[in-house]
Every structure is written in C-alpha cells, then in structure tokens.
N, C-alpha and C positions, 0 to 999 in steps of 0.2 A: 032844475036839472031835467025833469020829465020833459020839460017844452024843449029843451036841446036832445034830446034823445029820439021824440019825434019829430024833429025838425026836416023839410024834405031832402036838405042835403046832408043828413046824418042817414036817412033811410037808402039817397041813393049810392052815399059811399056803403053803406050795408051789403047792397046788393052788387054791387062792382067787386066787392069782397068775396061774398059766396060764392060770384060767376066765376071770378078766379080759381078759387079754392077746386072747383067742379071742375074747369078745364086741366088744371095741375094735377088730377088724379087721373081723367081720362089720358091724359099723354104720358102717367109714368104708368098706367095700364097694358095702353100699347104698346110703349119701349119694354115691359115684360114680356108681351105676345111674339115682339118682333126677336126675341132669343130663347120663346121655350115656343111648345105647339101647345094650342089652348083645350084641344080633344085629341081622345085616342082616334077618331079618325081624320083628322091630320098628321095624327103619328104615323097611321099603318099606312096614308095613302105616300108620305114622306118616306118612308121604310119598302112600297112599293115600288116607286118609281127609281130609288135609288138601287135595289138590286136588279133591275132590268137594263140601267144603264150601264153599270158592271157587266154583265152579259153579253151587251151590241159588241164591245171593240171585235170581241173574237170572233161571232157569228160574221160579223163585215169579212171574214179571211175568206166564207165560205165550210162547206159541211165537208170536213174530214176529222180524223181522231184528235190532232189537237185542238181543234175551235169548239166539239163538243165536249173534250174534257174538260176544257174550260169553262164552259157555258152552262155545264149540266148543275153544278152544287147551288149557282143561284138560282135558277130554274126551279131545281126543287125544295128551294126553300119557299121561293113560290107557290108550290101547289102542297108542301108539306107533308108528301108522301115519305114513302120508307127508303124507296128506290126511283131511279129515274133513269133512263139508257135512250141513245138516237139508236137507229143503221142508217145505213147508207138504203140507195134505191135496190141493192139485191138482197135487202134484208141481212147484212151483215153487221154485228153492232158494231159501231165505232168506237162506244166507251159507255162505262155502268159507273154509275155514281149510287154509292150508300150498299145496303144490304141485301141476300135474297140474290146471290148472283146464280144462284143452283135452280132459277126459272129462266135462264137463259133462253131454254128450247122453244121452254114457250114461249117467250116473247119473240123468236125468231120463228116460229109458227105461225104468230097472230100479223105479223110485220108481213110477212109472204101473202097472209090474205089482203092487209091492208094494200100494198101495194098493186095484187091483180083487181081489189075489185072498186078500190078508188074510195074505201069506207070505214069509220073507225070500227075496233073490233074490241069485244070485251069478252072476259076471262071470267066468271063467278066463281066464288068461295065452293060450292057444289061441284066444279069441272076440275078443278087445280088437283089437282095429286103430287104430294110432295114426302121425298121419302128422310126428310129431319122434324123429328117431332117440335121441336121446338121453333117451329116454324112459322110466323106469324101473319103471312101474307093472306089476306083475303078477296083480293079483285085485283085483272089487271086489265088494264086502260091501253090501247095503241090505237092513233090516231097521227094520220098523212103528214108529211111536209109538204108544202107546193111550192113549185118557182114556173111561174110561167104558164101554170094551167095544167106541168108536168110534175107526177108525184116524184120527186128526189130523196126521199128518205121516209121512215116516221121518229114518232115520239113518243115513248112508251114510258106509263105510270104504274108503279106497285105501289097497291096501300094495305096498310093491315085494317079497316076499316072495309065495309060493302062499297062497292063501284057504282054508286047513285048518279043519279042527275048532276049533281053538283061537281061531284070530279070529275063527270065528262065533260059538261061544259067549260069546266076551268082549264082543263088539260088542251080542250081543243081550243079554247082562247091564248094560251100559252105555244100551242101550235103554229095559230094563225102570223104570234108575231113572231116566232122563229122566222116561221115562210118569208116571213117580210121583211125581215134582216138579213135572208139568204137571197131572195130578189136586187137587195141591192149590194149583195158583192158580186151577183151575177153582171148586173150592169157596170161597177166597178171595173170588172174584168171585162167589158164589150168597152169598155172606154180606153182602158189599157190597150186591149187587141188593138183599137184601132188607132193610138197613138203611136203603136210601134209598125201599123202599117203605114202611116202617114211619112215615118223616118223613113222608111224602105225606100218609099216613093223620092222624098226626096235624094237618099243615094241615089236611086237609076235615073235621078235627072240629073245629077252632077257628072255623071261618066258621059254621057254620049258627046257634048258639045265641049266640057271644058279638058276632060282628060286627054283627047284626040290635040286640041290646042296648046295644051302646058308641053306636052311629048313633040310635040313639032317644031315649037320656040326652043324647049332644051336640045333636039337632038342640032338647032341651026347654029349651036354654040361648041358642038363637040371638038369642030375644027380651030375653030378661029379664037375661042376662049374655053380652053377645056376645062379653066378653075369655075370657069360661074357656072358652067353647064354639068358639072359636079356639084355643087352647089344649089343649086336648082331644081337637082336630082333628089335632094337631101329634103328640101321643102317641099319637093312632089311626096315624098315618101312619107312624110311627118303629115300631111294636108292630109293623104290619102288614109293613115293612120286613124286617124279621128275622127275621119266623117264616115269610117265604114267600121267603127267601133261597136260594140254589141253592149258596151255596159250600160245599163241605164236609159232612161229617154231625160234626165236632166245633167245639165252640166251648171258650169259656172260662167260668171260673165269672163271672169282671166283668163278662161281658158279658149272661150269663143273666140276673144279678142286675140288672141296669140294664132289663132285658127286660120283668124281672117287676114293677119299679119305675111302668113305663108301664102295665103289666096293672091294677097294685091302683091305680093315679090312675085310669084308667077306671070300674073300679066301683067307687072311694069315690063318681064324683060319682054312682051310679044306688043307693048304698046308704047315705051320708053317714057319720054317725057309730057307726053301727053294724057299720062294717069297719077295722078296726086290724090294722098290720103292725109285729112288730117285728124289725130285722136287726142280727144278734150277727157277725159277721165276720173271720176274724181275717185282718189284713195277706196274711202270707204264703201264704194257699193261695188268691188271687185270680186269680192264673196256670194254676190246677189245670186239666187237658182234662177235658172230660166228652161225652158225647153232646150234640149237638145238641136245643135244648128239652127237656132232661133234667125242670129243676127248673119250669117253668113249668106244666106238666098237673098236677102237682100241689098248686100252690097256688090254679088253677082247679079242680081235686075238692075242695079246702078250701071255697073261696068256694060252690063250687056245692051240695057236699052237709053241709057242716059247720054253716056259720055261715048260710047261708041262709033256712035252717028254724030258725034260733034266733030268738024273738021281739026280741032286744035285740042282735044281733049276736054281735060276739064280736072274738077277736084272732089271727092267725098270727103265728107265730114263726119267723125261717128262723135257723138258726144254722150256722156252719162252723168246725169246729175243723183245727188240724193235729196229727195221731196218726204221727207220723212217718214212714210210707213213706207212709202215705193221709190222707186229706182224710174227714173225717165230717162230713155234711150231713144235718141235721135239719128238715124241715120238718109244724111242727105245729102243731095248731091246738083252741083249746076249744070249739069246737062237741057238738051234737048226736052225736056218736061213733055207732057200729053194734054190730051183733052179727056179731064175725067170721066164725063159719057165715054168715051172709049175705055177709058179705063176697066169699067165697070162692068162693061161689055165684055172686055177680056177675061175679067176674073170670075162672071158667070159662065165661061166657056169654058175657062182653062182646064176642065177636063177631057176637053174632046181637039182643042187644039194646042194646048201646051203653053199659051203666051203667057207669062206671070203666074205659073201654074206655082213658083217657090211662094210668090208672096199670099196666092189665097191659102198656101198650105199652111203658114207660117201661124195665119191671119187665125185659119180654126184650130191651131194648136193652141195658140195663145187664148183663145174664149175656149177651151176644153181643159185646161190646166188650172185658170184663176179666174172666169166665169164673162157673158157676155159684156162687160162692162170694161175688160182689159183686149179690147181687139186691136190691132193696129190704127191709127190714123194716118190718111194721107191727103199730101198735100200737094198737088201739083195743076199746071196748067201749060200751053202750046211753050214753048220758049223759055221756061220760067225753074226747068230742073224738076225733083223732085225731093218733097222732105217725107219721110217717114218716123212715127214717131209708135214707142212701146212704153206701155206703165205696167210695172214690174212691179208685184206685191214682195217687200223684203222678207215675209216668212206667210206661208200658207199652208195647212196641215195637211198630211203625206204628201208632199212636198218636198223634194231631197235627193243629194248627187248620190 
C-alpha cells in the first residue's frame, strides 16, 4: 500500500487535485469580489463617482435655479458640509440646500468679492456674527465657477467645523467640475445655436429660387386649370408650412417624406413628364429622428442640378432601408451626374457662391447630430447621375422630435 501511495502517478494525480482545489477557490473568490467591493475604499471611490454622476444630467442644462437645485444635495454630500448654495454671476443665490440659510448676506458678500476679484474667499468662525444661538456654523468656503475663463457664478460651503485646507481644496475641486459640466452645456448650447442657424440658412435658400418658381407654375394654371392651381396652392401652403416651422430642429422621416411629396407635385406641374419619383420605404424605419429638412435639399439638388439639365428628364429614387441599429437612406437620381473634383470644389465654396450650398449644409448637420462617422456619401461621376446616401442612428440620446 505505501508503494502505491508513493507511486509517481498517485503523487501527480495528488497534485492535479490540489491545483484544482486552489483554482476552485480563487474563482469563487472572485465571483464574491465581482458582487460585493473587497475595501472600503472601493466603496467610498463607488459611492463617489456615483453621486457625481447624479449631479452631471442637470448641470448639462446649464446654471440657473433648477439645475442647482438639483445638483446642490449631491454636491454636498460630497463635501459633507451643513450647507451648500450656487449664485449666479451677480452674486445672487440660485438655491441653498441644508441649514444656516440666515448666512445668506454673507455668502452674498463673499460671492461679490469672489466674483470682482477672480479668488476663493473665506469666512472664519472669529468674523461670522450670527444672531441664533444655537447656531453651529463655523467657516464659510466661497469659490468661482468658470466657463471659458469667465467667472459665471460661485460655490459656496458652510461647515460647522474650521475652514482648513482640506475644505478648501475639496470645495474648489468640486468647483472645478461643476465649471466643467457648465462648459459643456455652454457648448451644447453653441451647437444648438448653431443648428438652428444652419435651418435658418436653409429656409432663405428655399425662397429665393424655388418659391418665385412654384408661384409662376401655379399662377400659369389659374386660367386654364383653376382646380390644379388650387390645388397646388394648397401644396405650396402645406410645403411652406413645415419648412418655415419653428418647432424643433428634428423631425421624423414620415414627415420629411410627406414634405418632399408636396415638393416634387410642385415641380412635376413646372416640369411635367420629365420628373419621376420613385419611394422604396420600408414600414418600420418611418418613425426614425433625423434632422430637420434633412432629406428635402437633397432632392431639390437632384431636381435642380441632375435632372434639369437632362433634355428628357429623368427619375429620383428615395429608398430607406432598416440596417438594424440605423436606418439607410438613399436618395438618387439618373441625371446628368458631375465630376467629383468639382464636386468638392463646390461644397468647399458653397459658402461664398451658393452651388450645393443644401447639401454641405445637410452634410454638417448630419456629423453635428450623430457624430463624424454619419456624414453623407456621395456618389456620382460626368453622365452617371447621382446617389446620395445617409445612415441614420434609430435612437441617439437627446435626440428627439
């Protein structure tokens, strides 16, 4: 029995056994690690990071009295003071969160220096004059917002504890990323501004060329067909409706498409038979958000430089497929096509001379909305037409008609 017991393959199942047994504990080790935290400072850095992220949505709005109501109770549970208040940039507070609101003056005091002299400002237990005895505050904390290098508000700390080093450094770390989450609703809003100038632009190029033309085709029906030139009137009015609409910068594709429906009956009746649409559609991506007047400049750069100049006309095609996170939208057409060099040429100008001025506009809406990676493709060459094609993310956050 001893010689089989030390035998080398009783010894190495021995040890295939052990190494087991050791791996089997390491992995239900982990598997506990991966559903408890193994130290308190993974607790507190897990407890840290999660109420700062509570915090962001509102500061993203921007500093006024609801995004610091919001934002002030995790804030100071952050710095664990008694009290915590923003102002705006005239030293006016926005909103006090916790106790101690009867140091008002003085934190609207310290906030006025903050703001003229660009520098946190502290209150000592020795300065404070407070006329409730039972009054526990002993330091107060006020330090800058910045956006831009420009002070927009501060942040002010009451603790019933001395205003050392340490809560001024945390207060002004808690400053810094306020600042930093108000920096980017500022840009938020510089993006917005300039999505809703980029629609502007687009309306003032839809009036000059197409409105003078829909009004000259209707009025040449007045006589000789008074019903279509009623009627015509009614799609001028519905077309004009929604491309000079103020709601929103997103719409729907159904709605686009019903848009452009009004567009091409306009100039079928100034081009007759020689303008054919055809719509490939599929159900489910009718719903899909896009930019506002996304797909409409483009089927007017069809009409206008494609098919125009073709002696016989010609046909666009709009097509939407669903590619399952996105929506692919195809809008093309067999006309007279270009030479991409030129192309490219145009759309680097088209600020100074207008030629496909919709589709570079179209082009940076579309990479400002869903990111470099959703810009237009195009596809054309001399003779050959043109295809344009758009990938549509089916949901993207703020993002919405």
């Amino acid at each position: 029995m001893a010689d089989v017991l030390s035998s080398p393959l009783v010894l190495v199942l021995a040890a295939v056994i052990v190494a087991l047994v050791v791996v089997i504990v390491v992995l239900l080790v982990r598997r506990a690690r991966r559903h408890t935290f193994a130290s308190p400072l993974e607790r507190a850095t897990f407890s840290t990071l999660h109420t700062v992220a509570l915090a962001a949505p509102a500061l993203r709005d921007g500093l006024n009295p609801n995004s610091a109501a919001y934002a002030l109770p995790y804030l100071r549970t952050l710095l664990d003071t008694s009290a915590l208040t923003m102002t705006d940039a005239r030293g006016e507070v926005l909103a006090w969160d916790g106790d101690a609101d009867q140091h008002k003056p003085d934190v609207v005091a310290l906030a006025d220096q903050v703001i003229s002299t660009g520098r946190q400002q502290v209150l000592s237990h020795s300065a404070i004059a407070c006329q409730y005895p039972s009054c526990d505050v002993r330091g107060i904390v006020v330090v800058p917002l910045e956006s831009d290098g420009a002070i927009i508000g501060t942040l002010a700390a009451l603790t019933t504890l001395t205003a050392g080093p340490v809560l001024l450094r945390a207060t002004a770390e808690v400053a810094r990323y306020v600042s930093s989450q108000l920096e980017l609703a500022e840009l938020d809003e510089s993006r917005a501004r300039l999505n809703r100038a980029e629609v502007r632009a687009l309306r003032a190029q839809i009036s000059p060329h197409f409105v003078y033309n829909a009004l000259t085709t209707i009025a040449s029906f007045i006589r000789t067909d008074p019903v279509r030139a009623r009627d015509l009137l009614i799609e001028f009015a519905d077309f004009t409706r929604y491309s000079f609409r103020t709601a929103g910068e997103y719409t729907t594709l159904s709605d686009e498409l019903t848009n452009i429906e009004r567009y091409i009956a306009l100039e079928k009746a100034r081009f007759g038979n020689r303008l054919n649409i055809k719509l490939q559609i599929a159900p489910e991506v009718l719903n899909v958000v896009l930019p506002f007047l996304a797909l409409q400049p483009l089927v007017e750069n069809a009409v206008r430089h494609g098919l125009s100049g073709k002696p016989n006309g010609g046909t666009i095609t709009i097509t939407a497929e669903n590619a399952g996170a996105e929506c692919v939208i195809i809008v093309e057409d067999d006309g007279v096509g270009m030479d991409p060099a030129r192309l490219t040429e145009d759309l680097d100008d088209a600020h100074l001379s207008g030629a496909h001025v919709g589709l570079g506009n179209v082009d940076d809406r579309m990479r400002s909305a869903f990111g470099d990676d959703f810009g237009l493709v195009v596809d054309t060459a001399v003779g050959a037409g043109m295809k344009i094609t758009l990938r549509v993310p089916k949901f993207r956050a703020g993002i919405r008609v």
